[in-house]
GUMAR-765532 format. One record per residue: x, y, z of N, C-alpha, C in turn. Coordinates in steps of 0.001 Angstrom, whole numbers, padded with zeros to 6 digits, always signed. Atoms other than C-alpha are relative to their C-alpha. Layout:
residues N
XYZXYZXYZ ...
END
This chain:
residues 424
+001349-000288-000499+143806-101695-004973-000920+000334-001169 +001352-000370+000631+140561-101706-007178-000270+001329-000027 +000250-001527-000075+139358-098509-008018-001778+000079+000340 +001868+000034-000644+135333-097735-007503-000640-000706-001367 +000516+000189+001573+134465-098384-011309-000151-002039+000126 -000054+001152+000181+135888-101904-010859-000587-000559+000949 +001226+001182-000883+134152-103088-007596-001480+000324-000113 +001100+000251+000625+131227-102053-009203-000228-000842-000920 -000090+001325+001220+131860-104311-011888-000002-001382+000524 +000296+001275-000334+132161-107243-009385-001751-000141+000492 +001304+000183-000692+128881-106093-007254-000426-000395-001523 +001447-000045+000654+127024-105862-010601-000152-001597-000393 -000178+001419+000390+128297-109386-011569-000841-000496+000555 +001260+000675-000709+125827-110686-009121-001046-000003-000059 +000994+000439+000357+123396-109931-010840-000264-001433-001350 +000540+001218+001356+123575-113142-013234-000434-000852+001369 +000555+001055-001579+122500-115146-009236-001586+000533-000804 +001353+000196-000273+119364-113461-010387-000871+000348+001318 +000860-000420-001071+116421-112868-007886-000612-001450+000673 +000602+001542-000409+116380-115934-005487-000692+000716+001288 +000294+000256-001137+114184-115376-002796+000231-000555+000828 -000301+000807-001153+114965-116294+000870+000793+001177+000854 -000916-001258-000815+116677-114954+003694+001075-000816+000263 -001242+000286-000695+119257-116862+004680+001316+000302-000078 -001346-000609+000438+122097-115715+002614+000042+001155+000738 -000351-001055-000902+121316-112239+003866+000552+000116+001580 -000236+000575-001038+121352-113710+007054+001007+000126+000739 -001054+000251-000428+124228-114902+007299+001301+000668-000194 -000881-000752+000086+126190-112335+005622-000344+001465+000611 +000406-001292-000878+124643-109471+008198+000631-000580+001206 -000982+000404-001746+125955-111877+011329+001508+000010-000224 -001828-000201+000794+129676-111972+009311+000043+001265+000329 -000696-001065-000467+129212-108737+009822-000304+000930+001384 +000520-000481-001134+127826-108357+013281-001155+000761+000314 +001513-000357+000090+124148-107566+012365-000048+001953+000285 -000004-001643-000235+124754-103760+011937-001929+000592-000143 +001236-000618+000501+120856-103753+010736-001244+000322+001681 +000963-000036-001568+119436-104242+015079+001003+001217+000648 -000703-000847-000871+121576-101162+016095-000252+000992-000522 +001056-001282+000616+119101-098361+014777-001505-000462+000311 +001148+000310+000262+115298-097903+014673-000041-000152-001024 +000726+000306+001917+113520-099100+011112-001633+000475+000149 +001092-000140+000937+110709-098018+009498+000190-000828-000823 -000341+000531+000952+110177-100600+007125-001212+000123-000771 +000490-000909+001224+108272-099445+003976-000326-001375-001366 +000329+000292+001224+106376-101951+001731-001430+000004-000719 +001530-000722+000676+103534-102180-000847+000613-000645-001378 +000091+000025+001122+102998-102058-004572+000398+001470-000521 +000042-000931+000263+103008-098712-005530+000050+001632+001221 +000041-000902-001040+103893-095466-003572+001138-000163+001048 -000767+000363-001011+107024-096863-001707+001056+000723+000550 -000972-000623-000047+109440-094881-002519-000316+001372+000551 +000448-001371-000327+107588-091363-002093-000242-000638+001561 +000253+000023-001486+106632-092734+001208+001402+000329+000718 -001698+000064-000585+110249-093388+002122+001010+001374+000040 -000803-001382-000057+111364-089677+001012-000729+001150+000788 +001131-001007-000905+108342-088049+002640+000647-000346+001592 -000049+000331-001727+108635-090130+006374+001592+000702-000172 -001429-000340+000045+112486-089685+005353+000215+000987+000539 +000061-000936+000118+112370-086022+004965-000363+000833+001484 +000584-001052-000977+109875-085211+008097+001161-000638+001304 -001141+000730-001392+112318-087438+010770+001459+000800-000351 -000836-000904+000208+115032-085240+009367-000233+001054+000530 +000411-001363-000488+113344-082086+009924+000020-000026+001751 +000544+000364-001261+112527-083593+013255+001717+000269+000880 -001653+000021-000519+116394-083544+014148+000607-001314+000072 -000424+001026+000219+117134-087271+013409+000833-000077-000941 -000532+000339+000935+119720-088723+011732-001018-000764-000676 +000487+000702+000868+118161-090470+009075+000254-000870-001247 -000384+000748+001372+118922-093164+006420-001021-000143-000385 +000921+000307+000379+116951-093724+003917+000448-000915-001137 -000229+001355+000510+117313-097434+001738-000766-000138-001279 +001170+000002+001243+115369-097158-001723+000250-001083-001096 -000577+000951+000879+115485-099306-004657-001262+000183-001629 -001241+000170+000793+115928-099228-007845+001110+001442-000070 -000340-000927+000417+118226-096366-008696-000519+001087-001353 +000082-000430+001399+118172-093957-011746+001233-000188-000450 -000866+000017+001030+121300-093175-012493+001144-000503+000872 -000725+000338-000658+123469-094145-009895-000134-001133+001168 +000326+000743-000962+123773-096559-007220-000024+000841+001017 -000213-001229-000707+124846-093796-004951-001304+000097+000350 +001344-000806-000124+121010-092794-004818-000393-000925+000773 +000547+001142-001168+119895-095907-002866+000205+000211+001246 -000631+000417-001672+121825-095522+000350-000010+001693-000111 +000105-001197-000518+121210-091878+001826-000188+000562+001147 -000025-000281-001185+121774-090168+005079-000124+001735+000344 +000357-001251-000054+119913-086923+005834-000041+000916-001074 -000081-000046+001172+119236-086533+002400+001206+000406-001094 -001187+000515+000908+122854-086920+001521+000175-001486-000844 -000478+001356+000337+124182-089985-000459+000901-000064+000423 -001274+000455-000498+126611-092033+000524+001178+000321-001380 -001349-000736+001010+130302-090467-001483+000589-001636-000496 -000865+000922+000857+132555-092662-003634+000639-000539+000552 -001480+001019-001144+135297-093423-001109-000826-001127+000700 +000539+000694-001590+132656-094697+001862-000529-001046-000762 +000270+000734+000816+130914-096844-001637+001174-000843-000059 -001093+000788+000599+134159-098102-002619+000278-000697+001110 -000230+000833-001221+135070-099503+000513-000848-001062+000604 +001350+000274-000594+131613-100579+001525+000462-001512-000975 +000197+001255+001061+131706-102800-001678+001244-000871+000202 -001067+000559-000137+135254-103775-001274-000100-001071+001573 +000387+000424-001163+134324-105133+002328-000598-000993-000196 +001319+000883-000008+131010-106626+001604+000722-001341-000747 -000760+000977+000779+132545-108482-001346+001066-001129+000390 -000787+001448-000549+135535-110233+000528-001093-000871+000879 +000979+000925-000581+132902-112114+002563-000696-000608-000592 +000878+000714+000877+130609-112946-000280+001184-000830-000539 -000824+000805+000970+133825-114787-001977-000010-001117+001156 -000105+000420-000786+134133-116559+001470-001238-000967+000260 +001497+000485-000525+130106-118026+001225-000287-000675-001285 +000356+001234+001038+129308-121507-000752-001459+000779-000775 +001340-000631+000846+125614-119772-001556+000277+001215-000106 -000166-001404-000061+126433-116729-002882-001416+001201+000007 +000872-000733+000123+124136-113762-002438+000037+000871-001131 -000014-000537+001511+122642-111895-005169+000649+001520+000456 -000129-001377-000459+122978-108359-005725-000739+001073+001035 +000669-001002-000839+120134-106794-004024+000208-000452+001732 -000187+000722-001496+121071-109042-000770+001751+000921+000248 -001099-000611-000477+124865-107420-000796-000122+001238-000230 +000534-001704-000224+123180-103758-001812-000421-000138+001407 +000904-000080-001446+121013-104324+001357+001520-000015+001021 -001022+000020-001183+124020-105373+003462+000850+001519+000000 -000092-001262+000373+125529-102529+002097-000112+001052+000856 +000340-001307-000479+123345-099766+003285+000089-000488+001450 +000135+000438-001329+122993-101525+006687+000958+000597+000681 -000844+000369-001094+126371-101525+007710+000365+002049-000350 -000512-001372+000166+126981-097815+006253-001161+000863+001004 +001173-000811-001209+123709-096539+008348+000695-000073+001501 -000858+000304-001283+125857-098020+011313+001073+000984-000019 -000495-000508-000092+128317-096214+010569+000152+001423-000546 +000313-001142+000241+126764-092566+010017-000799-000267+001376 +000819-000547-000914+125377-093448+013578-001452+000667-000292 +001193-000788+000096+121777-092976+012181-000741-000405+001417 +001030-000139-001313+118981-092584+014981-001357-001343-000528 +000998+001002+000819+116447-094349+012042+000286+000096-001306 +000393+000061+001287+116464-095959+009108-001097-000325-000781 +001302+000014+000355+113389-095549+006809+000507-001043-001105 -000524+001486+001107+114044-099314+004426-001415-000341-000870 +001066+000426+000464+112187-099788+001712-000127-001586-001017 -000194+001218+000348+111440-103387+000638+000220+000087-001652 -000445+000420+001310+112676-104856-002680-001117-000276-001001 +001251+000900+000655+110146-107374-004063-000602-000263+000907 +000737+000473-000620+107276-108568-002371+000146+000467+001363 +000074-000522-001612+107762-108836+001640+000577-001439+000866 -000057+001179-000641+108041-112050+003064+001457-000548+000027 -001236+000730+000251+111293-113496+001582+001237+001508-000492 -001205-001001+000358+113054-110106+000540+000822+000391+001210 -001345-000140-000631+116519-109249+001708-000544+000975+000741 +000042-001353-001076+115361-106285+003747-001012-000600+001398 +000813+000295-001097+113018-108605+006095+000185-000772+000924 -000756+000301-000949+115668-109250+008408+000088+001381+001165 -000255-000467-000664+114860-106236+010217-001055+000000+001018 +000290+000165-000845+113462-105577+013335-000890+001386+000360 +000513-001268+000210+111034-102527+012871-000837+000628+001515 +001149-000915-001400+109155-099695+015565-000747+000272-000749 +000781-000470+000506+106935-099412+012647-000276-000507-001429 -000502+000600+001586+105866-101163+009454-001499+000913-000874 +000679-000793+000944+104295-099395+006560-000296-001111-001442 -000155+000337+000971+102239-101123+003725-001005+000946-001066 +000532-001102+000539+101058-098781+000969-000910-001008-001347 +001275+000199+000607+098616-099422-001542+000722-001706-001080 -000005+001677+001252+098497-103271-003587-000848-000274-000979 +000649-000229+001922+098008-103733-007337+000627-001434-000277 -000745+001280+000976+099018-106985-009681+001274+000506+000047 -001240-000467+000454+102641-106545-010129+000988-001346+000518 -000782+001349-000687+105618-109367-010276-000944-001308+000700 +001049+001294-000142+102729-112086-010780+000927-000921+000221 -000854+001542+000141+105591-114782-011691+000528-000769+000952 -000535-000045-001445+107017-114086-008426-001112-000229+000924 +000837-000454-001166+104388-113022-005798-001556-001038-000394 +001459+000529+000321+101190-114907-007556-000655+001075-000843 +000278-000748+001189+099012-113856-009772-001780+000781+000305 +000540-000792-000283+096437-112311-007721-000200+000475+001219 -000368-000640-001158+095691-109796-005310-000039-000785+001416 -000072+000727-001116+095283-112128-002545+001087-000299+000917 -001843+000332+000149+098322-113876-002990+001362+001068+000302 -001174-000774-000362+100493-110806-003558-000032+000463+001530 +000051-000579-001334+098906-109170-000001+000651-000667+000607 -000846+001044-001645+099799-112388+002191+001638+000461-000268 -001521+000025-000435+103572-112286+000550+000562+001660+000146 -000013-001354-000046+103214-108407+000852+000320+000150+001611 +000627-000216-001253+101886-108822+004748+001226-000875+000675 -001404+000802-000660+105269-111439+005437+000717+001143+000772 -000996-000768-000819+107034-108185+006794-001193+000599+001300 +000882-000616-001069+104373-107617+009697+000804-000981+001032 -000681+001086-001775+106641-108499+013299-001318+000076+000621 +000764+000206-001421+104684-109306+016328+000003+000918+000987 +000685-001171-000856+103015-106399+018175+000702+001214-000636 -000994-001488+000381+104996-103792+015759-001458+000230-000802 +001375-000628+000389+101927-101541+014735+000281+000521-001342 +000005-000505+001410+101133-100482+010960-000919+000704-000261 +001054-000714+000826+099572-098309+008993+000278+000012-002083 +000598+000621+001545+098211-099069+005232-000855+000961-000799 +000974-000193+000791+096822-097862+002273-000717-000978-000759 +000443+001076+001088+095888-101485+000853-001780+000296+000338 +000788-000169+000308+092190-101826-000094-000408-001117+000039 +000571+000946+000285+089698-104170-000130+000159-001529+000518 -000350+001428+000172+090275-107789-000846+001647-000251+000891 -001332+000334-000372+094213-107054-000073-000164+000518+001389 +000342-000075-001558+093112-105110+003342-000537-001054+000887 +000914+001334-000718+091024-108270+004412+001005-001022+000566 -000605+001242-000207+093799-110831+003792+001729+001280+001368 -000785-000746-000534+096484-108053+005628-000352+000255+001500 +000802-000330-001409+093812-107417+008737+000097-002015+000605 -000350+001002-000677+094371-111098+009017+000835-000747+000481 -001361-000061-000744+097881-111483+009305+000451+000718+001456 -000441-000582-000976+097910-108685+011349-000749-000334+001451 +000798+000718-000950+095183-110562+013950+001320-000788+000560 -001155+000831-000924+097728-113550+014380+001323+000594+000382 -001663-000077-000385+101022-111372+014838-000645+001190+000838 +000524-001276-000816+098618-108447+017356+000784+001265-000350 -001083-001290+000844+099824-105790+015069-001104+000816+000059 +000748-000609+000023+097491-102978+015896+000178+000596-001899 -000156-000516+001544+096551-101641+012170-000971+001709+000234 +000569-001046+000151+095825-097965+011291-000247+000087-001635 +000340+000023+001066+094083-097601+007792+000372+001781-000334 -000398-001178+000607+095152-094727+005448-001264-000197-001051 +000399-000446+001463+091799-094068+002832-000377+001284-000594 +000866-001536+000672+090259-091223+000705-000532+000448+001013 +000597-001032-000770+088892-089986+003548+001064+000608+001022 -001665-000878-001290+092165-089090+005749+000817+001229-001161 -000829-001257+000444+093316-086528+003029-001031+001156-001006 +000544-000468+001417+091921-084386+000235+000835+001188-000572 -001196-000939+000523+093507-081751-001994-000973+001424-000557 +000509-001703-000735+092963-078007-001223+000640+000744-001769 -000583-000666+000994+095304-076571-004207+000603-000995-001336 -001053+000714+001497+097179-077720-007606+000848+001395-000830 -000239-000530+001223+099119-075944-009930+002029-000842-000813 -000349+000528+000622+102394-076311-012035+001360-000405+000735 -000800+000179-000896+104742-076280-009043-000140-001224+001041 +000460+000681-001772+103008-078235-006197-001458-000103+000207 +001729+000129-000455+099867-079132-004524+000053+000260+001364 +000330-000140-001391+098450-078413-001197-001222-001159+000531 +000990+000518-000681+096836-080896+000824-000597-000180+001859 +000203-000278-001069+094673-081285+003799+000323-001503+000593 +000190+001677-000258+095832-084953+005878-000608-000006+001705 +000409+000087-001671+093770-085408+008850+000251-001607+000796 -001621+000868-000544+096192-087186+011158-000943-000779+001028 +000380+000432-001370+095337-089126+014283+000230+000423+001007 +000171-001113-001399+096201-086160+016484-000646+001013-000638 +000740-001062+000928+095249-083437+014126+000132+000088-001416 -000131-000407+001126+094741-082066+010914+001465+000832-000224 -001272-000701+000578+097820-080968+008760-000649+000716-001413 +000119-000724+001131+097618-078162+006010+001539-000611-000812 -001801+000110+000654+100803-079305+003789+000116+000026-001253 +000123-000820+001634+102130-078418+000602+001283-000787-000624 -000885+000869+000261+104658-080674-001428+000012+000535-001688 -000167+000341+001694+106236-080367-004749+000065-000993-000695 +000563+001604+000892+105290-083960-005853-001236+000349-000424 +001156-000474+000755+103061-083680-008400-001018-001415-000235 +000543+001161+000617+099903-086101-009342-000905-000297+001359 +001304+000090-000737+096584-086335-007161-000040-001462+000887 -000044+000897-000522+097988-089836-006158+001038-000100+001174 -001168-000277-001321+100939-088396-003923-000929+000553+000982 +000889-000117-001074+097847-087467-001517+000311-001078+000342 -000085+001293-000750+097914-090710-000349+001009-000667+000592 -001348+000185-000465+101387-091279-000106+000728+001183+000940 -000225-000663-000552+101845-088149+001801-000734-000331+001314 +000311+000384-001396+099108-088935+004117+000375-001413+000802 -000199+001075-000521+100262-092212+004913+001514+000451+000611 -001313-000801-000760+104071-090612+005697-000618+000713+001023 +000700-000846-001479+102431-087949+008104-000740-000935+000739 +000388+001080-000802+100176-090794+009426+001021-000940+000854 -000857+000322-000889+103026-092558+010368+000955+000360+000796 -000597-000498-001250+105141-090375+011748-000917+000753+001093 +000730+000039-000935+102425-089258+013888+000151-001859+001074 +000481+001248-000309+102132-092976+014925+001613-000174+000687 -001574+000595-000648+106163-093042+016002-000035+001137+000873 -000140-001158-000877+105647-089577+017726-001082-000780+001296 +000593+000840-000837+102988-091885+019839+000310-000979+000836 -000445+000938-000391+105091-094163+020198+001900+000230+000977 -002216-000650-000410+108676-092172+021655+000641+000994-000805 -000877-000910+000706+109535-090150+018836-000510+001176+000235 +000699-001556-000203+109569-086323+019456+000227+000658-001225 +000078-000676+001773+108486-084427+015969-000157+001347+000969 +000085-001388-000285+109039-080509+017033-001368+000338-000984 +000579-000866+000945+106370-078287+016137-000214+000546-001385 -000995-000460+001370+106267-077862+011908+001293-000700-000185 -001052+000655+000797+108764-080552+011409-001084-000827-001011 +000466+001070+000955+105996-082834+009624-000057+001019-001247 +000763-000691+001433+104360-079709+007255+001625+000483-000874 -001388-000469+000834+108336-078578+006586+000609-000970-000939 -000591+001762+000221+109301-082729+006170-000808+000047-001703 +000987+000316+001309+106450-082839+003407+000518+001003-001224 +000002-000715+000469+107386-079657+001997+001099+000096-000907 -001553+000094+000502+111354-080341+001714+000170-001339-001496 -000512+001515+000275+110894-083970+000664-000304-000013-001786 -000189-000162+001368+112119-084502-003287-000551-002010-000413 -000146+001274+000540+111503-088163-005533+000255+000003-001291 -000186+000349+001612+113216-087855-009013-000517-000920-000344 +000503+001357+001093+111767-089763-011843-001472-000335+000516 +001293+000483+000264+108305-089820-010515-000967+001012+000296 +000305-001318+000346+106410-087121-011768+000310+000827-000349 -001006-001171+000082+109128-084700-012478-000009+000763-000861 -000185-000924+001172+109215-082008-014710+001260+000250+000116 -001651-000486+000063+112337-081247-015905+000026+000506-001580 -000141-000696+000880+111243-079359-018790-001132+000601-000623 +001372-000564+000280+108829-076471-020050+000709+000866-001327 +000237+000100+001123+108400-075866-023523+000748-000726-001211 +000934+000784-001188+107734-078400-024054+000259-000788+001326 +000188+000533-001698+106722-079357-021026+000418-001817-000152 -000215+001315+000450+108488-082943-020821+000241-000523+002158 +000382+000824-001794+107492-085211-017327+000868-001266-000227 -000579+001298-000490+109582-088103-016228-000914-000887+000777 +000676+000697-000816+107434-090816-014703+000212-001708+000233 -000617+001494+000424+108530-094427-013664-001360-000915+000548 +000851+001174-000003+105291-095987-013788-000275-001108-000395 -000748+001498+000622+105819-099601-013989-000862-001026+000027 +001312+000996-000116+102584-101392-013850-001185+000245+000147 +002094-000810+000193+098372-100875-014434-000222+000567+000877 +000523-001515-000604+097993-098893-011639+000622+001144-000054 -001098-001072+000629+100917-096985-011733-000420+000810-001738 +000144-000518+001105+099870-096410-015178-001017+001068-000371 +001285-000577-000462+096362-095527-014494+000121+001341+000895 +000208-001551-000704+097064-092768-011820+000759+000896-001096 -000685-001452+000624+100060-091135-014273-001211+000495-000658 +001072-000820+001100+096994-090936-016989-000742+001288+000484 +000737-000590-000333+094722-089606-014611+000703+001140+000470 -000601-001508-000244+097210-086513-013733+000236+000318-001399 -000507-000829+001230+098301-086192-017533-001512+001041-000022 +000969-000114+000285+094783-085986-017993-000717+001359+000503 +000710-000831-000838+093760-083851-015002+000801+001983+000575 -001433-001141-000630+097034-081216-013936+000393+000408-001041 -000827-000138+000866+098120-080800-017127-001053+000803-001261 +000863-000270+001387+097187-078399-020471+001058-000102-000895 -001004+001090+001241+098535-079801-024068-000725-000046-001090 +000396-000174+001499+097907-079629-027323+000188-002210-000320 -000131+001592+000032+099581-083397-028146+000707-000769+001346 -000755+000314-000728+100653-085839-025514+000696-001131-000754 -000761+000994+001267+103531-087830-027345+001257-000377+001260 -000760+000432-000791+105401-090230-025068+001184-001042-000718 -001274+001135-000211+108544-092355-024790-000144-000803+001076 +000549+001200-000891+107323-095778-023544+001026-001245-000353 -000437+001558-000349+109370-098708-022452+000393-000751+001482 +000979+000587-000928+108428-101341-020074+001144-001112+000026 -000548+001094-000218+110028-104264-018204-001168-001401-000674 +000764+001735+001020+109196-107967-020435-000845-000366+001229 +000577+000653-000638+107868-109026-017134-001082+000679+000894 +000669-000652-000482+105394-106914-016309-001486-000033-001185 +001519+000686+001144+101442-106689-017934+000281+001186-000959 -000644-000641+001196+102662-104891-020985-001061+000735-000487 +000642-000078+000973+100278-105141-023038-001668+000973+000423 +001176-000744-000833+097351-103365-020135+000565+001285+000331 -000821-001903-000442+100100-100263-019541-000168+000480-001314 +000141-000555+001525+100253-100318-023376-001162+001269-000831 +001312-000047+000468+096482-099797-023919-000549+001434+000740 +000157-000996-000624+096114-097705-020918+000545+001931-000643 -000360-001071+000692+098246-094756-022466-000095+000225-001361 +000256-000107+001252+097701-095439-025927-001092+000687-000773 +001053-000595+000163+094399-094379-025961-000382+001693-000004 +000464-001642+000098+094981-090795-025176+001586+000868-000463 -001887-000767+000794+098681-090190-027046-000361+000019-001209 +000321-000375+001456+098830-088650-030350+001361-000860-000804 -001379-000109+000089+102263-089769-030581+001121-000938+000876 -000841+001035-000506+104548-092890-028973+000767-000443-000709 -001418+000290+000612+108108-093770-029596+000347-001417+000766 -000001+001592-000831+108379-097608-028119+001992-000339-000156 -001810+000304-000185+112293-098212-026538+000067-000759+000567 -000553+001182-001112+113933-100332-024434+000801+000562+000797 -001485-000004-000537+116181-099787-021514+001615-001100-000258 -001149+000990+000486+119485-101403-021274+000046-000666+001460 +000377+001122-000888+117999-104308-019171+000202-001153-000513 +000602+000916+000157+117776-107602-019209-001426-000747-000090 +000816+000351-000142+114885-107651-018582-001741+000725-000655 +000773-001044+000738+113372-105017-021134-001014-000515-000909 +000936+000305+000970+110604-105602-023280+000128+000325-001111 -000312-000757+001134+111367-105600-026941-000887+001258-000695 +000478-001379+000056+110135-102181-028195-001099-000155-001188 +001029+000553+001345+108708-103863-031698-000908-000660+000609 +001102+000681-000491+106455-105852-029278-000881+001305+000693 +000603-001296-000416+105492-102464-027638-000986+000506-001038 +000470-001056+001182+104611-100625-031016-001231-001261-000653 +001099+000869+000397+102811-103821-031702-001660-000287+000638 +001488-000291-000877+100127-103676-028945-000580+001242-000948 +000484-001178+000833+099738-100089-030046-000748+000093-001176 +000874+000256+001114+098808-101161-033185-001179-000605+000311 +001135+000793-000096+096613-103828-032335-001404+000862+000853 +000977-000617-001823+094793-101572-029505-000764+001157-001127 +000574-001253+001187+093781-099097-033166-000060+001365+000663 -000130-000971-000603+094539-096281-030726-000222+001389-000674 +000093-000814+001021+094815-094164-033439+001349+001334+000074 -001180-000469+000032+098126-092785-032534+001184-000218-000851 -001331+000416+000454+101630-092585-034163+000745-000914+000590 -001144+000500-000492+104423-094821-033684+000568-000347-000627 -001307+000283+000669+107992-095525-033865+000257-001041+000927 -000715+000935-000547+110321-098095-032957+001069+001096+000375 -001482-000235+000061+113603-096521-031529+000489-000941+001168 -000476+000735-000995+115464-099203-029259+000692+000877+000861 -001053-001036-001009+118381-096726-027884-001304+001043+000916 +000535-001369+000016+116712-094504-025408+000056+001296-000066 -000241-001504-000264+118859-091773-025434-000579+000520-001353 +001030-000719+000926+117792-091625-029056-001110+000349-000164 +001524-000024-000242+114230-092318-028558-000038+002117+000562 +000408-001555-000573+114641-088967-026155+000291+001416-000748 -000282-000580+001047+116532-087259-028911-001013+000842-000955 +000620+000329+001315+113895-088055-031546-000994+001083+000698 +001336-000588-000190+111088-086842-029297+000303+001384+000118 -000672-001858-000372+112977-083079-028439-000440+000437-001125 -000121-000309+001388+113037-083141-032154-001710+000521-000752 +001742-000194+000402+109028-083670-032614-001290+000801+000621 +000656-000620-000582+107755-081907-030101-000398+001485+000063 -000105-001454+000078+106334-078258-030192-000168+000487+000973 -000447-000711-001080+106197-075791-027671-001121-000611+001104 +000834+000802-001075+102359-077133-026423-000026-001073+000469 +000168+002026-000641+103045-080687-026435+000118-000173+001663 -000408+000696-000962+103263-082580-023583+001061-001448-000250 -000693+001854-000096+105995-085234-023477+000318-000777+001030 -000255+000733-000718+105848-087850-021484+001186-001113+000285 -000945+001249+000094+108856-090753-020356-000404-000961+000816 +000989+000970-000877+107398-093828-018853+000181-000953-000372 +000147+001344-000106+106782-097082-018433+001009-001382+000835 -000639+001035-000609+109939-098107-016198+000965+000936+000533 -000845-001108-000407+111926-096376-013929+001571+000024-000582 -001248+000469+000777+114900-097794-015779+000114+000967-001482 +000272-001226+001123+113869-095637-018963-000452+001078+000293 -000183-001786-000068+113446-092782-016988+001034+000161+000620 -001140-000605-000335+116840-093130-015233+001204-000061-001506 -000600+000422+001197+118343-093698-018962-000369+001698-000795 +000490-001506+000608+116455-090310-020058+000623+001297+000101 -000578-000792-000402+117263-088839-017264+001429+000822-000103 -001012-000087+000143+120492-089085-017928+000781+001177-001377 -000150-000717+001603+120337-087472-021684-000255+001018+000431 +000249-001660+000179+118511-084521-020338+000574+000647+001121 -001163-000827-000947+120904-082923-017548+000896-000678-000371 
END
């Protein structure tokens, strides 16, 4: 018998399949296994930015609520373990090892093999089945339309705010990404959104032909009452009432992602679900998201953030900028190759005294000398290094930093679960 180490070593193998869009593989390896994913409610959870906090917030308050709850995330930090979670447990080593050992004899059994994120997905499915959850809160992969998770059958779909991101894939502007964003809208299953604009327009028109009542999430459904170095307090005025709530996610942009969680579980309490009294403001209150925003260290003060693309980049600034006091801010930046590099580059460059340009241990990492090279070009007027390793990179910076600095880790949640790892 395999041990856990080694059928991780086959799942990961699947990633040389790469990222093929489609459903059918999933398909067909969810009916192999008797479609464990239609024998729960879903929340299904997509967007650009904000997906994951949504997913631990709604997560969190349907817990409080007395639901079992899975919750389906993606990517990891440091573990796979962290993806698949049930009442803000993870799934253990044995119920993994098996899971994979399972999934796997069937994928050897299938001429098109599925990639990895299609036998992760099957994965959590069949393990939510069997923790008997009540709901699982799923949050999409890539895009919407063709990802492995849009085989389910939702009481509720969630799309949160849309930015450029995975042009190569999705298209290369906002239009484009919305429609293959707006692919996970079923027929008469009601949503609520933070998209904007141009991407709200083309989203209000999907949701016309599939009679998907839409509830809009903007700047005017929340605002923020408190800040400091713990938490914020905000006010989200709901579609039954106003909520006072208070969350230790930090960054003036988790308003939005909070009110859109409370928005929707209001919207499932409308719809059949019973939220007790103070399960949403407790849900908000409990609900954790390593790696985005995180402090996990004061003097200096050093933030984890896996902002992975120009907006993402743009809100961290605007909290370094705004929540935060600092003498230097001196980050550890590295970025996936396929992402707009060279506009996250510019974005933080401009107000760091101090950048150390790394790489994760991706394939798909951006060399770090091309990093330090924007930097230059951008005359920022900051320092920089090359260090490829990140644990050194994180090393180097412990080393440079004084008690006021601010240090930042960024640019990919992959180099902040690589960080993470160095500093606990």
């Amino acid at each position: 018998m395999k041990n856990l180490e080694d059928e991780m070593t086959r799942l990961y193998s699947l990633r040389s399949f790469g990222i093929k869009p489609g459903l059918s593989r999933i398909m067909g390896l969810l009916e192999e296994m008797g479609n464990p994913h239609l024998e729960y409610n879903v929340v299904h959870v997509g967007g650009t930015n904000g997906k994951g906090s949504v997913c631990r917030i709604l997560g969190s308050i349907l817990e409080e609520a007395g639901y079992v709850t899975g919750v389906y995330t993606s990517p990891h930090l440091s573990h796979l373990r962290e993806r698949i979670v049930v009442n803000d447990v993870e799934i253990n080593d044995d119920e993994l090892h098996r899971l994979i050992e399972e999934v796997l004899s069937l994928v050897e059994k299938s001429r098109d093999k599925p990639t990895f994120f299609e036998v992760t997905t099957a994965i959590a499915f069949e393990y939510f089945r069997r923790k008997k959850v009540d709901v699982a809160v799923v949050e999409v992969g890539l895009g919407g339309r063709l990802d492995a998770t849009n085989v389910v059958q939702p009481q509720l779909t969630v799309l949160t705010s849309i930015s450029i991101d995975h042009g190569n894939i999705l298209g290369g502007t906002i239009e484009e990404i919305a429609e293959e964003k707006a692919g996970i809208l079923k027929e008469g299953v009601p949503l609520i959104t933070s998209a904007r604009e141009k991407a709200l327009g083309i989203i209000r028109g999907v949701a016309k032909e599939k009679n998907v009542d839409v509830t809009v999430v903007d700047k005017n459904s929340w605002r923020r009452l408190e800040k400091n170095e713990n938490g914020q307090r905000f006010v989200v005025h709901g579609l039954i009432k106003d909520y006072d709530v208070e969350t230790s996610l930090l960054g003036l942009y988790q308003g939005e992602n909070v009110a859109v969680a409370v928005i929707s579980a209001e919207k499932l309490q409308m719809n059949g679900f019973f939220l007790p009294e103070g399960s949403i403001e407790k849900g908000v209150m409990l609900a954790e998201n390593p790696g985005r925003m995180e402090v996990v260290s004061n003097n200096p003060t050093i933030v984890l953030d896996g902002a992975h693309n120009p907006a993402a980049m743009d809100a961290l600034v605007e909290t370094l900028l705004n929540d935060f006091e600092y003498n230097r801010l001196i980050v550890v930046l590295g970025i996936l190759g396929d992402k707009d590099v060279e506009s996250m580059v510019k974005t933080i460059a401009k107000h760091s005294s101090h950048i150390i340009a790394t790489q994760p241990k991706n394939e798909r990492a951006c060399n770090a000398n091309l990093i330090a090279e924007y930097i230059r070009e951008d005359k920022a007027g900051c320092k920089v290094e090359v260090i490829p390793n990140v644990e050194d990179a994180v090393k180097r910076v412990k080393r440079v930093a004084q008690g006021d600095d601010l240090v930042c880790i960024t640019g990919s949640l992959y180099t902040v679960g690589e960080a993470r790892d160095v500093l606990f």
